[in-house]
N, C-alpha and C positions, 0 to 999 in steps of 0.2 A: 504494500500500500504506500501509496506516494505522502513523503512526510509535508505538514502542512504550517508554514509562518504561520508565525505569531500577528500577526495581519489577518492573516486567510481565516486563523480562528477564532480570534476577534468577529469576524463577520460571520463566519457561522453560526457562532452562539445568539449572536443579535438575532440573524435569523429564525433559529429554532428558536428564542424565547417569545419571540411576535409570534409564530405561528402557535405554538403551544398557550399563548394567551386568547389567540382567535377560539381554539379549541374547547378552554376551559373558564372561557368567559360565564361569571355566575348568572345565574335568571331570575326575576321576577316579575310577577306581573305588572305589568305599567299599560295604560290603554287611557284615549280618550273617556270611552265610555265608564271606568272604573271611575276615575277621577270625575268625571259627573254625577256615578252614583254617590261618592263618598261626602261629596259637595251638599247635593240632597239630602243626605243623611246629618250631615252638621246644622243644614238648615233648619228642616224641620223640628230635629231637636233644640236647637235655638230658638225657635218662636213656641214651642212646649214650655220651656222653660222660663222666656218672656211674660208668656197668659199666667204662671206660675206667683209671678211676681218677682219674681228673680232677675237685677238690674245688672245686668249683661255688660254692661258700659262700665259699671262702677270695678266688677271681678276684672274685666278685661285690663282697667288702670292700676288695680292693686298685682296683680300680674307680673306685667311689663314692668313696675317697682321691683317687684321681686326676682325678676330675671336680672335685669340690671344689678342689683346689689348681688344676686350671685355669681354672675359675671365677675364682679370688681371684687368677690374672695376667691375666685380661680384662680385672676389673676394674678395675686400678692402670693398664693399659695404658689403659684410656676416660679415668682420669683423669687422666693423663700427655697424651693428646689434647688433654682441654680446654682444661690450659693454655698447650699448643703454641697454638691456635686465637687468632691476632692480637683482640683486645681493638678493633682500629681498624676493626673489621667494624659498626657502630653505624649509628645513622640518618643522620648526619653523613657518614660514608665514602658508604652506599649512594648518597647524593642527589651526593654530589661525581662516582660513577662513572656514575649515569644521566644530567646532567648533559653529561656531557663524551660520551656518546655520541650524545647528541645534537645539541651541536653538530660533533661528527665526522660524523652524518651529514647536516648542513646544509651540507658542503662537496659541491663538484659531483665530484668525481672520487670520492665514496663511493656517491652515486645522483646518474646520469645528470639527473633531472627535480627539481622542487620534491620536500621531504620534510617527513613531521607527524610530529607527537610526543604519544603515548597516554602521557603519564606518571603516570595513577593508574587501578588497577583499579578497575570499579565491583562484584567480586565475588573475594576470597579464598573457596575453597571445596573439599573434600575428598570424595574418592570411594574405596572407600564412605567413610562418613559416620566421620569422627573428631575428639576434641577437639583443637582448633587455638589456636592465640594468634597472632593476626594484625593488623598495621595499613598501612590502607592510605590514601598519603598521596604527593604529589605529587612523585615521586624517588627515595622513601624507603619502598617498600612493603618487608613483609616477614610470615614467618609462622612459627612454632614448633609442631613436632609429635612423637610420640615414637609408635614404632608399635613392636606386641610381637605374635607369633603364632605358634601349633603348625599351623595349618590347612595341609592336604596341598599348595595354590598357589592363587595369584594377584597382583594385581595392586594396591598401595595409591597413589594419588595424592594430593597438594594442588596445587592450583592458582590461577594468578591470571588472570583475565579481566577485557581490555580490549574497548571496540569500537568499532567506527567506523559512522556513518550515512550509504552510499555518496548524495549530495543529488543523484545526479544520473539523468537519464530516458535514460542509456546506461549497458553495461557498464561498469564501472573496473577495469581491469589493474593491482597493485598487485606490490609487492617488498616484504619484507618482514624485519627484523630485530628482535633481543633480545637481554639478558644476562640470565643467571641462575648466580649465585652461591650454594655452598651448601658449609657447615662441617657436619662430622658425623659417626658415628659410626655401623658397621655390625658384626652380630655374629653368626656363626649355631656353633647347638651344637647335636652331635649324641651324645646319651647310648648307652653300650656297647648291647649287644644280642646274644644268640645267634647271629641273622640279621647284618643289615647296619641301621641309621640312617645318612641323609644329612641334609642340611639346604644350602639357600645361598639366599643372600640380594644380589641385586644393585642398584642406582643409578642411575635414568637424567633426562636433562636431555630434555623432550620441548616441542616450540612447535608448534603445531597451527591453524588458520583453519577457523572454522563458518561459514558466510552460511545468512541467511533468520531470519523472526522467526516462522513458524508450531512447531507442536509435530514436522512431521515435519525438523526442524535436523536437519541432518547434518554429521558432522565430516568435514575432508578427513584425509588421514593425517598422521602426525605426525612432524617433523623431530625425529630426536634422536640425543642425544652420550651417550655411557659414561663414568659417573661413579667405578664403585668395584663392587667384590664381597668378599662374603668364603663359604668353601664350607666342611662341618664333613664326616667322614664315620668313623661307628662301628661298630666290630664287637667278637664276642667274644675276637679274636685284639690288634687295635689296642688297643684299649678306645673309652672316650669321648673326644670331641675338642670343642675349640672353638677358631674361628678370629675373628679381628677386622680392619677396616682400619678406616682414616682417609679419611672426606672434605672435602677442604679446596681447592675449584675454581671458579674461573669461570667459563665454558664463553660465547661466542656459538654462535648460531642461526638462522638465513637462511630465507626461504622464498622460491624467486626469482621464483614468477610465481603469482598467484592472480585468480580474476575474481568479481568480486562483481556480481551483478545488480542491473539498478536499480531503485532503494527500497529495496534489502534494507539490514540490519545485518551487515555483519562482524564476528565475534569473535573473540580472538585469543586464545588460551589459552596459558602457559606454565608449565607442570608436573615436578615431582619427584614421580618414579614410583618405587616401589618395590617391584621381582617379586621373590619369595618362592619358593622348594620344597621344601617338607619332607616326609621320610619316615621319623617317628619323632621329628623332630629338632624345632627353633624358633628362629625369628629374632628381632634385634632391629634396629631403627633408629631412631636416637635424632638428632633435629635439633631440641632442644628446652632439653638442661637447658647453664646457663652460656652461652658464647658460641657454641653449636650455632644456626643458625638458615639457612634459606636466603631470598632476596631477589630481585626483582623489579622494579629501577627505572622502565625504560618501554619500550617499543616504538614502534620507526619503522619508517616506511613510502613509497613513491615513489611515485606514478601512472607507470603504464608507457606509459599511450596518451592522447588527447585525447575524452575521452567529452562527449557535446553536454550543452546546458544543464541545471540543476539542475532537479530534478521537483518540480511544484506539490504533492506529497504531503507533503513534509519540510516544509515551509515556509521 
């Protein structure tokens, strides 16, 4: 198999991730006519509750008071986070903690066999597509991003991608490990409503392995850890709400057995995901402004088996 620049798979991975998004785009129903019925349904029980005696005008002003002021203790609580969030999270910190895990996994009682060390992505990269602030450097990767959304669900990612070039004309059985560390800040609000508004917004730590270098790459599935949530949920009885947490975690991540075929490229992706649900409602995640940032030092990995000689493909 023809080996492929670090260019070539750069655009590959772009590739497959856009397609693999087309794929696994979530659903829900959205329709003119829903959204008329649900209209109707507010209405009518607005003017129920009107004939009721119930000044609709007055709840609506105490309300909008109350969003407003929980608005303005979000806010002081985000920035009450930031400066909780250790300042020794820097490029410095990150390269001393990839560093050290890597020589922790050069000792034998961590991986049974020889272990290598991917300590710089050849691709920071977000799905879908958002402004990022990233660098990617030997120890010391990292990326800054700030995501905001009303959209009913889904799915926000950034990611770092390492790979490997299995050199050999057998299988390689590989183990596989990462850290990913991430300071941040989650927020979802859900404004009053006749009906009900929900909103949440959750955190995930995900490490995933692709092999092959054509366009049909496929991901295997993806090991991952529970970072954080925050859930809002409004009515006209509650009112509005909005809820916040703090994320501030290091998290490892293991894959214990993968088989790469020979020639192909192994990739190794490790990402902070961010699932979304709203119903009325909108999130925030913010891992961007001040010392918010999440990190990516390197990836190690074991040979599990004795695969025969290196393939005259690689050189």
């Amino acid at each position: 198999m023809k080996k492929l620049s670090v260019t070539e798979l750069r655009k590959t991975i772009k590739a497959a991730e856009a397609e693999r998004l087309k794929i696994q785009q979530p659903f829900k129903p959205e329709d003119p006519k829903l959204q008329r019925s649900q209209h109707a349904s507010e209405t009518l029980i607005s003017k129920w509750m009107s004939g009721s005696g119930l000044n609709l005008d007055k709840l609506q002003t105490l309300h909008k008071k109350r969003d407003a002021e929980l608005q303005r203790i979000a806010a002081k609580h985000k920035r009450e986070t930031q400066r909780l969030v250790p300042r020794t999270k820097n490029k410095l910190e990150i390269a001393v903690q990839g560093k050290a895990l890597a020589e922790l996994a050069a000792r034998q009682d961590f991986f049974p066999n020889p272990s290598f060390n991917l300590d710089t992505p050849f691709l920071i990269w977000s799905t879908p597509l958002l402004s990022v602030d990233s660098s990617a450097a030997p120890f010391s990767s990292w990326a800054k991003f700030r995501f905001l959304t009303s959209d009913s669900l889904g799915i926000q990612k950034v990611s770092f991608y390492f790979y490997w070039n299995n050199p050999y004309s057998d299988y390689a059985v590989i183990s596989a490990y990462t850290y990913l560390s991430a300071a941040g800040y989650l927020r979802a609000h859900a404004p009053w409503s006749v009906l009900v508004n929900t909103s949440t917004v959750r955190a995930w730590a995900w490490f995933g392995l692709w092999f092959g270098v054509s366009k049909d790459l496929n991901p295997a599935n993806y090991v991952t850890n529970y970072l954080g949530v925050a859930g809002a949920y409004g009515s006209l009885v509650t009112g509005p709400d909005v809820s916040s947490s703090t994320v501030s975690a290091g998290t490892g991540l293991s894959y214990p057995m993968f088989a790469v075929p020979p020639g192909n490229v192994a990739v190794f992706e490790v990402a902070l995901a961010v699932e979304y649900n709203n119903s009325g409602g909108n999130i925030e995640a913010d891992f961007a402004n001040g010392n918010f940032q999440i990190a990516c030092p390197v990836v190690v990995f074991s040979l599990l088996n004795s695969p025969a000689g290196k393939s005259s493909n690689l050189g």
